[in-house]
C-alpha positions as CSV (number, residue, x, y, z in Angstrom):
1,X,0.0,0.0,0.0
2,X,1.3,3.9,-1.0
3,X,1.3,6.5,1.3
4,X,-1.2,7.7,-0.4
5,X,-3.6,4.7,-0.2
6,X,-2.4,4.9,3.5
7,X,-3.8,8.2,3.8
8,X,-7.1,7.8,2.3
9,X,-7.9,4.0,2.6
10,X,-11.6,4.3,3.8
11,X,-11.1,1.1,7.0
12,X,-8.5,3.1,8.3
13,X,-10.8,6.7,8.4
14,X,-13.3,4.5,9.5
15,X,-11.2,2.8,12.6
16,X,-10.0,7.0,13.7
17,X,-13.4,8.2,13.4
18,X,-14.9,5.8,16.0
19,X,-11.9,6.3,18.1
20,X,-12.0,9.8,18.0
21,X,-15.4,10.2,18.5
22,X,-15.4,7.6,21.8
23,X,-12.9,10.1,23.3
24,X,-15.1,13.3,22.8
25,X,-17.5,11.8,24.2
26,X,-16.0,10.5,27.2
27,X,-15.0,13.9,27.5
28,X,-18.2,15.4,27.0
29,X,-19.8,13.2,29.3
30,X,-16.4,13.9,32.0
31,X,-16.9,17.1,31.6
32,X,-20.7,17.3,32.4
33,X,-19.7,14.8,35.4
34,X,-17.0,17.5,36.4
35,X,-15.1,14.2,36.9
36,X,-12.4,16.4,34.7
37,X,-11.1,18.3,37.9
38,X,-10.1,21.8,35.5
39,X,-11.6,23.8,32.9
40,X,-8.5,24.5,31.7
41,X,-4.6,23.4,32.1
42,X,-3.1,27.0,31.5
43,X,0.2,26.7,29.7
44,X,2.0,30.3,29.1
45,X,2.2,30.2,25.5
46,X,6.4,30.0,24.7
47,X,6.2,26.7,27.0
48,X,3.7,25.6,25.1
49,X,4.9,26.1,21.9
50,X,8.5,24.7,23.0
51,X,6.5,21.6,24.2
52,X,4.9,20.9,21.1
53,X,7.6,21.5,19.1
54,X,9.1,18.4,20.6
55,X,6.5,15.8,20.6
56,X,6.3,13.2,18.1
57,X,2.7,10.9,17.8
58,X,3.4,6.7,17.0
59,X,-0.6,6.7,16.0
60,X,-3.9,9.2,15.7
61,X,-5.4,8.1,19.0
62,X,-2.1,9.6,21.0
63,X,-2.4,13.0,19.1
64,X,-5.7,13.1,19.6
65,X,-5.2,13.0,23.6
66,X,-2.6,15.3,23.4
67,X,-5.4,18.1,21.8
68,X,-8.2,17.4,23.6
69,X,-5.7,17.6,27.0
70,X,-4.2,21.3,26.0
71,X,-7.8,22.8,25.2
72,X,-10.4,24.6,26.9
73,X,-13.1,22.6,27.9
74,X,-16.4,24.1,27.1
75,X,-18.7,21.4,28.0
76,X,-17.2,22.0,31.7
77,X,-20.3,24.0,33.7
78,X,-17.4,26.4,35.0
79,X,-16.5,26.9,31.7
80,X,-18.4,30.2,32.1
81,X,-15.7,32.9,30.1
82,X,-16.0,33.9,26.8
83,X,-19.1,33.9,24.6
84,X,-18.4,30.7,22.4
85,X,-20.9,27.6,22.6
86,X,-20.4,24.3,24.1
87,X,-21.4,22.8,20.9
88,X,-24.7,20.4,20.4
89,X,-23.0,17.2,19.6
90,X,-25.5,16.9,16.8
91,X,-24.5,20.5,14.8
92,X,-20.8,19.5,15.8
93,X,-21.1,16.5,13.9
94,X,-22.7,18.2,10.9
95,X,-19.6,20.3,11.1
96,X,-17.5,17.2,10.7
97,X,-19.4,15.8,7.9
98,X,-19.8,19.1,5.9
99,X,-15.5,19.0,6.6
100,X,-14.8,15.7,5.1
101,X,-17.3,16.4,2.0
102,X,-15.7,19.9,1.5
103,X,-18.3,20.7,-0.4
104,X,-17.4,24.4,-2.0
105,X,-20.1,26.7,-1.2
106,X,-19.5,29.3,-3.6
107,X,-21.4,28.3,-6.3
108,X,-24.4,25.7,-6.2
109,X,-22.7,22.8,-8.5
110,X,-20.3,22.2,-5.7
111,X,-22.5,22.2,-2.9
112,X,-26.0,21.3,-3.8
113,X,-26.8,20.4,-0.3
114,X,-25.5,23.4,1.7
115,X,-26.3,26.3,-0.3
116,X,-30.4,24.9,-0.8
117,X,-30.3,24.5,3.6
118,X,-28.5,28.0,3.2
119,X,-31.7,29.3,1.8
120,X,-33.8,26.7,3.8
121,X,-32.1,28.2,7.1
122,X,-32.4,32.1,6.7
123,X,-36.1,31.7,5.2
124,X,-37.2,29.7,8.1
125,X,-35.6,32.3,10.7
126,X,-36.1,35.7,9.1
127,X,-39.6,36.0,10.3
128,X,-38.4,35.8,13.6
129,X,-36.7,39.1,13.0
130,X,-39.9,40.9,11.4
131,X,-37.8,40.7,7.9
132,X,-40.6,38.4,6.5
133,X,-39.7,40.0,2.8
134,X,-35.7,39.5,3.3
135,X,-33.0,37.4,2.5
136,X,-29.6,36.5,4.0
137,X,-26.3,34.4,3.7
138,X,-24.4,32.5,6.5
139,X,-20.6,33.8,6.5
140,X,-17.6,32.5,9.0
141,X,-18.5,35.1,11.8
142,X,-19.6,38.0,13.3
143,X,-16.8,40.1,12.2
144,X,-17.0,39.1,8.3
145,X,-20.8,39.4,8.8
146,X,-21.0,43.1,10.1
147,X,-17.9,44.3,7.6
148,X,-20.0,42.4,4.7
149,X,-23.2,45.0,5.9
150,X,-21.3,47.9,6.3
151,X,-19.9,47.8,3.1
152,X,-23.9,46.6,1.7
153,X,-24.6,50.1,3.6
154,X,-21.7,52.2,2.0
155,X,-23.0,51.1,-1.9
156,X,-26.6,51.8,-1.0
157,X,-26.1,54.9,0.9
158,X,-23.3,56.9,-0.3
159,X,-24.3,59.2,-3.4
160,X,-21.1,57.9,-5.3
161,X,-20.2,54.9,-7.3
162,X,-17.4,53.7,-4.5
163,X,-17.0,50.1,-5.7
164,X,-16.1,51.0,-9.7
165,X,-14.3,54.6,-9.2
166,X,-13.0,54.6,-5.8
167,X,-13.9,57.1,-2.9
168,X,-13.8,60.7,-3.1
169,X,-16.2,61.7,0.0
170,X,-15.8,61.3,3.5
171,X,-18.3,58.6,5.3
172,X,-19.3,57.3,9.0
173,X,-20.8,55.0,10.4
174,X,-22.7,55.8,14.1
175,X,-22.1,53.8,17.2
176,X,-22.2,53.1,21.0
177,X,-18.7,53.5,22.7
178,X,-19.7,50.2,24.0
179,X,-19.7,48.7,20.3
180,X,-17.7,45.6,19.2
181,X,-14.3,46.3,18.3
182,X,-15.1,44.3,14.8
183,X,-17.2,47.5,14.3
184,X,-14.5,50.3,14.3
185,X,-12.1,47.1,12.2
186,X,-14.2,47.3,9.6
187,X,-14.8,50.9,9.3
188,X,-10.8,51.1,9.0
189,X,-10.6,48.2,6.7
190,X,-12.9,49.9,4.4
191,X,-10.3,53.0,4.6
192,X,-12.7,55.6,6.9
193,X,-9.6,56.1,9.2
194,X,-10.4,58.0,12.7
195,X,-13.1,59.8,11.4
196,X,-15.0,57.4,10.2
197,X,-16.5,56.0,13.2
198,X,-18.5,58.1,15.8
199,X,-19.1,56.5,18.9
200,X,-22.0,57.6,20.7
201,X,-21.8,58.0,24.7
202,X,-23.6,55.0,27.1
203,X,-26.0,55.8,29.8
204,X,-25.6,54.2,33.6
205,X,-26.7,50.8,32.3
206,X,-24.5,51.1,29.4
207,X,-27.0,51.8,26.3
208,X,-26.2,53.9,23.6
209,X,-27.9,57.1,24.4
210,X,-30.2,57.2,21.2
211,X,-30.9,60.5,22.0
212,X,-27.7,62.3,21.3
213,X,-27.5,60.9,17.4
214,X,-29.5,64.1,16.2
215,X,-26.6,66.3,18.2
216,X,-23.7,63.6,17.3
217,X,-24.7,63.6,13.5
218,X,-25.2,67.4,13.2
219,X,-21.7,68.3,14.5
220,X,-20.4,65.4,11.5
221,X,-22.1,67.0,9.3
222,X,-20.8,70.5,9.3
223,X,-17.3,69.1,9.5
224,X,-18.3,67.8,6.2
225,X,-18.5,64.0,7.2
226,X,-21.8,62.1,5.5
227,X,-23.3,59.6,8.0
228,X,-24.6,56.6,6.3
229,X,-26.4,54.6,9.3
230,X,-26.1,53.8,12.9
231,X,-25.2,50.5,14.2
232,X,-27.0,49.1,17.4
233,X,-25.8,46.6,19.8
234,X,-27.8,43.5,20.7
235,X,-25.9,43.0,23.1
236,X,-22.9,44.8,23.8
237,X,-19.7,42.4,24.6
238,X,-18.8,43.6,27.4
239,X,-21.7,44.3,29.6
240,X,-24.6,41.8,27.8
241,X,-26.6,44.9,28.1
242,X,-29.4,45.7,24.8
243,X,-29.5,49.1,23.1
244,X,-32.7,51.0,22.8
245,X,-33.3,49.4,18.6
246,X,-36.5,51.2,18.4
247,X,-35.4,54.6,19.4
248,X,-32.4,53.9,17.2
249,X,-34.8,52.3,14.1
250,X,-37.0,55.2,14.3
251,X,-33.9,57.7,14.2
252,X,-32.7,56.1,10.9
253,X,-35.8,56.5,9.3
254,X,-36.8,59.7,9.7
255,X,-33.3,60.4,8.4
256,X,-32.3,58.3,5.5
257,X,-29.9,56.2,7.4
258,X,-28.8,52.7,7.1
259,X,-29.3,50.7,10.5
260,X,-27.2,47.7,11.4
261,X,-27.8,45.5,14.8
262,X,-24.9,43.9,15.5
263,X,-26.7,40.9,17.3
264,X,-24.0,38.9,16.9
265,X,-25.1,37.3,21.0
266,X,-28.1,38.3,22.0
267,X,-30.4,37.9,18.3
268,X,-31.5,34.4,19.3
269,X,-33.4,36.3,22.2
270,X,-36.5,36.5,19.2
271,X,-36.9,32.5,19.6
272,X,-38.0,33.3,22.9
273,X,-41.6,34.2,24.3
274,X,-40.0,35.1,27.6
275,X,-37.0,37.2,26.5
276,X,-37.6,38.6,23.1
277,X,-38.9,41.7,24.2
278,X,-34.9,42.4,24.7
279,X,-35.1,42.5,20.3
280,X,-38.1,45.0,20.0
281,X,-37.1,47.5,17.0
282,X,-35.3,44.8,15.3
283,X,-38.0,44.6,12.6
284,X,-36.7,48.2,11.4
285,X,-33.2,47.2,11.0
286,X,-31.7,47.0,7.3
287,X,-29.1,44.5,8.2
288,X,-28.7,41.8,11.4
289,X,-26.3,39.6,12.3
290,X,-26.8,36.4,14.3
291,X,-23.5,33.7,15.6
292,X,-25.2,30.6,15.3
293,X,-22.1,29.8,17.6
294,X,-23.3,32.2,20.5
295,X,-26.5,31.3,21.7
296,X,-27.6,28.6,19.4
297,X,-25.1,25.8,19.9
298,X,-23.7,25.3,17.0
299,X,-19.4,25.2,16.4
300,X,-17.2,28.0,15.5
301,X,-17.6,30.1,13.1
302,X,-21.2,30.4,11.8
303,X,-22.7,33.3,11.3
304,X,-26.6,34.7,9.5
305,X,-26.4,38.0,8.2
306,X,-30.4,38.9,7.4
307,X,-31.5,41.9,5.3
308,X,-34.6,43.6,5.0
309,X,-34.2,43.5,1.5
310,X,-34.1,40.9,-0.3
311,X,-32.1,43.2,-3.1
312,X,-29.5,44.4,-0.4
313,X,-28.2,40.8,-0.4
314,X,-26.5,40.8,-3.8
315,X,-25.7,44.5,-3.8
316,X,-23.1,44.1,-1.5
317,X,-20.0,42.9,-4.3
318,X,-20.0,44.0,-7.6
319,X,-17.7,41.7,-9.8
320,X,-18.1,39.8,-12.7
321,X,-16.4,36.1,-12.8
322,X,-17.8,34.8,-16.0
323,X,-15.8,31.0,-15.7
324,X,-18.6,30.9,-12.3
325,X,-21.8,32.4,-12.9
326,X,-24.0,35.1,-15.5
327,X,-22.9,38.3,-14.4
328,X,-26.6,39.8,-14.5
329,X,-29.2,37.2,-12.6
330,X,-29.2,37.3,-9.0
331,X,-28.7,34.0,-8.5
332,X,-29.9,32.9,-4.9
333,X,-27.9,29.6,-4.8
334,X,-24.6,31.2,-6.0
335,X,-23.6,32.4,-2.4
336,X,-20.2,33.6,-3.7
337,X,-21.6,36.2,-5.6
338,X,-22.9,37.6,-2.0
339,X,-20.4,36.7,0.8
340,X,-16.6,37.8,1.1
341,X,-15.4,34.4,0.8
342,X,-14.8,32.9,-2.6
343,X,-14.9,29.3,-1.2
344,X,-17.3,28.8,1.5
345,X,-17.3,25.5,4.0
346,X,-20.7,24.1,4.8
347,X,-22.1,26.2,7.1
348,X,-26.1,25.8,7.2
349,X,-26.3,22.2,7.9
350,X,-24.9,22.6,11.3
351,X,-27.9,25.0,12.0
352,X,-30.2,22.7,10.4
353,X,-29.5,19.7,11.8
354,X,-30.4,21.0,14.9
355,X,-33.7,22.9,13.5
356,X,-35.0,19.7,11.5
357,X,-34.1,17.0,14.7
358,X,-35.1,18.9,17.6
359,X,-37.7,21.8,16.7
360,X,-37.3,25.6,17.2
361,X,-37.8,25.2,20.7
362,X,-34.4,23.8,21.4
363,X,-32.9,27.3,20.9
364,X,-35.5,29.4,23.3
365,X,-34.5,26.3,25.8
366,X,-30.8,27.2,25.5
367,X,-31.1,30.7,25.9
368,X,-33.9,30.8,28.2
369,X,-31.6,28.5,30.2
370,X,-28.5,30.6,30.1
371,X,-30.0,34.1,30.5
372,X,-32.2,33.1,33.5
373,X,-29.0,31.6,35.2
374,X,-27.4,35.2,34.4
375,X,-30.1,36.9,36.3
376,X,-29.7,34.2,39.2
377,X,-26.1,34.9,39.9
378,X,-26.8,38.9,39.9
379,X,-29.2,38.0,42.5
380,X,-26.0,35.8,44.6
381,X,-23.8,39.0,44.0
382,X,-26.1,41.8,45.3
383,X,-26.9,39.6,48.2
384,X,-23.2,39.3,49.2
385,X,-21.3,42.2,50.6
386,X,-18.1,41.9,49.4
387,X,-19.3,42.0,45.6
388,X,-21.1,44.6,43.3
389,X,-22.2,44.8,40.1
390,X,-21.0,46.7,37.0
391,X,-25.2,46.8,35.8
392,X,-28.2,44.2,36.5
393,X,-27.5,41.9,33.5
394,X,-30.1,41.5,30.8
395,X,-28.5,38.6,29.4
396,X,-26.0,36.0,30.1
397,X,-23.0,38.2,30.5
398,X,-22.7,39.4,34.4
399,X,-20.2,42.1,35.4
400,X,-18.8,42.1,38.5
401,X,-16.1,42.6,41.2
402,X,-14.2,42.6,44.6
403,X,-15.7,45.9,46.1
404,X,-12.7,48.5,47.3
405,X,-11.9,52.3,47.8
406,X,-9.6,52.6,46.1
407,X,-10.1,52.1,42.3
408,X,-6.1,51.6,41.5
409,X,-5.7,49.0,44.2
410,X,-9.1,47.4,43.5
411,X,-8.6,47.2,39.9
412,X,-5.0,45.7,40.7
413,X,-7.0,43.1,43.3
414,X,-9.8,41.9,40.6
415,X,-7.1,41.4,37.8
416,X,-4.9,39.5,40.2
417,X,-8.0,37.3,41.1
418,X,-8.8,36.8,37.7
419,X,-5.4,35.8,36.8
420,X,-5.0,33.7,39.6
421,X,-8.3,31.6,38.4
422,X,-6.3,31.3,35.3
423,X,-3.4,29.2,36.6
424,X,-5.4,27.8,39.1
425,X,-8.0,26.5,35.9
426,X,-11.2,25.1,38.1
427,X,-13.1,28.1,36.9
428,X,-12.3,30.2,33.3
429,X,-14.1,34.0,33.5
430,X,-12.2,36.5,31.5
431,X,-12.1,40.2,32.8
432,X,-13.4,44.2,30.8
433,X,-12.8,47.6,31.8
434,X,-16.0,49.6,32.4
435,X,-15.7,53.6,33.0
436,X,-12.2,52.6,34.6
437,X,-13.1,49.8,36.2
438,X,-11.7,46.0,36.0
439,X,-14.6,43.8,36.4
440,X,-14.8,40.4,36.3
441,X,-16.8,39.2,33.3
442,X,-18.9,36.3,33.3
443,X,-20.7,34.0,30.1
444,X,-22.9,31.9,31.0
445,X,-22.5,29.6,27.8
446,X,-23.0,26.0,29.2
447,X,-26.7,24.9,29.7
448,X,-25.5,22.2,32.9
449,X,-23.8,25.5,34.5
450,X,-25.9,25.5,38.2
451,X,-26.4,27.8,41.1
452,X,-24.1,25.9,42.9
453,X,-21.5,26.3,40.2
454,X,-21.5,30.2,40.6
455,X,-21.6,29.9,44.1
456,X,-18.6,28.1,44.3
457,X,-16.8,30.8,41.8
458,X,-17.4,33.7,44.8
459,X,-16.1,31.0,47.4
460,X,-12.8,30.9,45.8
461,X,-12.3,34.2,44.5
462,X,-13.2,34.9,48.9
463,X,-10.3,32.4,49.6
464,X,-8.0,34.6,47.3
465,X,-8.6,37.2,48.8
């Protein structure tokens, strides 16, 4: 046998598949069990690299280990950092398949499957968004996503042919100081510079103060700066907390603008009867974006960008590759001519599977689940003395900290508790900085994560202490 019969001879895939997939789910199931004593095994990152610059693997099953040991384990309840998914074992295993087929999603001959559930999926979900009339793609994350509508925004808004002649005018986009850092990237990318982003001050609870955009957008204007739109938060990163959309909505249509949510976490919140309030205004938004890998279980990176427009959706990229596609017909299964990538992986069916198998109702279950065990541990926190909160959360996000009098020393105290959980690695939270403030920053992400969990989290940080 070659090499290369070695490499692709179908009994030997077969034996490595079952193998890997009995270890992921012994350590799924370990995990749940918390029978895996840490969340994570910190390594600083030189040791690391030194150490696997050194190790050789006999056989699959040993390298294998060796991953699953040196990675963050989301599935742990006190996994409870950052705002990525532990993965439905059904949409990760869609993932898998749509990896080994590696299906091309640009254009429909290669990926038949995928880029039909592509239009499946976003028709099935726009409504949910009050976009009944839309359309939509599914991209590789929030950050291509939002840069994908803010450049939809610039060729619809802007008086000038930008794509085909180039830029002569100067453009910005509106947003909350609180706004995703993809938000001001993109601006840059698309050349804007310093000017190009206005960031609209936050109120106490950390909402973009809708009302200043009249004030904020006149004092742009007579420095000769065009505003194209506003971009709302659904949440913001840091704090989990919802801008006002309607005030916002209402703004950009009684001035021409284009308005972007960048719902990136929180858009799943209009799946649920008990928290979708938290999306009213949404139906006036020209563009959304939605991580499927957020808050509805699915892996890393999969992303719905919806517009109200069905026409927005191919107005976005302007090029002509003749050897693909007819330059003129908008083609709804020929995603490439509407999505930055020019070879896409197979994104929908992840979303899908868990649609088709399970219902809607798994996803207002998750997030019904994680945001109501956000709320739980702000209640823990006010009742304890020696914490306070950064806001009352509205989501699964919960900002909080040591209390002090000092803000230098206390900020110094909370980093060096969060750095200490680090190393330690029984709990993984992650840490912002609010008006000056370090707070400790909590996700809620895992669906097993109990009362008893956070409690145990403000037991240790009180032993650190």
């Amino acid at each position: 046998m070659s090499l290369l019969d070695k490499v692709y001879d179908p009994e030997e895939f077969r034996k490595n598949g079952h193998m890997l997939v009995d270890l992921l789910a012994d350590n799924l199931q370990n995990n749940l069990n918390q029978k895996n004593d840490k969340v994570i095994n910190y390594i600083r990152p030189d040791t690391n690299y030194e150490r696997w610059n050194q190790l050789e693997f006999e056989n699959p099953a040993a390298f294998f280990k060796e991953v699953i040991n040196n990675s963050i384990q989301l599935q742990h309840p006190r996994y409870i950092g950052h705002q990525v998914s532990a993965p439905a074992p059904l949409a990760a295993l869609a993932g898998f398949e749509g990896m080994m087929l590696n299906s091309g999603g640009a254009i429909y001959e290669m990926s038949a499957a995928s880029s039909t559930l592509e239009r499946v999926v976003i028709d099935k979900l726009k409504g949910y968004f009050g976009l009944d009339d839309g359309d939509g793609i599914i991209t590789s994350g929030g950050t291509l996503a939002n840069l994908t509508a803010l450049i939809c925004a610039r060729n619809i808004k802007a008086s000038e042919d930008i794509w085909n002649e180039g830029q002569k005018e100067k453009y910005a986009f509106m947003v909350s100081e609180e706004a995703h850092y993809c938000i001001d990237r993109a601006v840059r990318v698309m050349g804007w510079g310093d000017e190009g982003i206005i960031k609209i001050p936050v109120d106490d609870q950390y909402r973009m103060r809708a009302e200043l955009l009249a004030s904020y957008h006149a004092e742009a204007q007579s420095r000769g700066i065009t505003v194209l739109g506003v971009v709302g938060s659904a949440p913001t990163t840091s704090t989990g907390i919802y801008d006002d959309l309607e005030s916002i909505g209402a703004y950009c249509i009684t001035n021409n603008l284009w308005f972007h949510i960048d719902a990136a976490h929180g858009g799943p919140a209009v799946f649920s009867e008990k928290y979708k309030y938290l999306m009213s205004g949404c139906h006036l938004a020209d563009s959304i974006t939605v991580d499927a890998h957020k808050m509805m279980m699915t892996p890393s990176l999969t992303t719905m960008l919806f517009f109200k427009n069905s026409k927005d959706s191919y107005r976005t990229f302007a090029q002509k590759a003749q050897y693909l596609w007819s330059a003129s017909d908008e083609e709804w299964y020929n995603y490439g001519k509407r999505t930055m990538e020019c070879t896409k992986i197979m994104l929908s069916t992840r979303v899908y599977a868990l649609m088709s198998i399970y219902g809607m109702k798994i996803f207002e279950t998750y997030l019904d689940r994680c945001y109501d065990m956000g709320r739980k541990f702000a209640e823990i926190i006010h009742s304890d003395s020696k914490f306070e909160l950064a806001v009352t959360p509205q989501s699964n996000i919960v900002c909080f900290r040591v209390k002090g009098e000092n803000t230098d020393e206390t900020n110094a105290l909370n980093r060096n508790i969060r750095h200490h959980l680090l190393e330690d690695g029984s709990f993984y939270i992650v840490q912002t900085v609010l008006k000056d403030k370090v707070y400790l920053r909590v996700s809620i992400m895992n669906p097993f994560t109990e009362t008893t969990d956070l409690e145990a989290l403000l037991n240790r940080i009180k032993d650190l202490l």
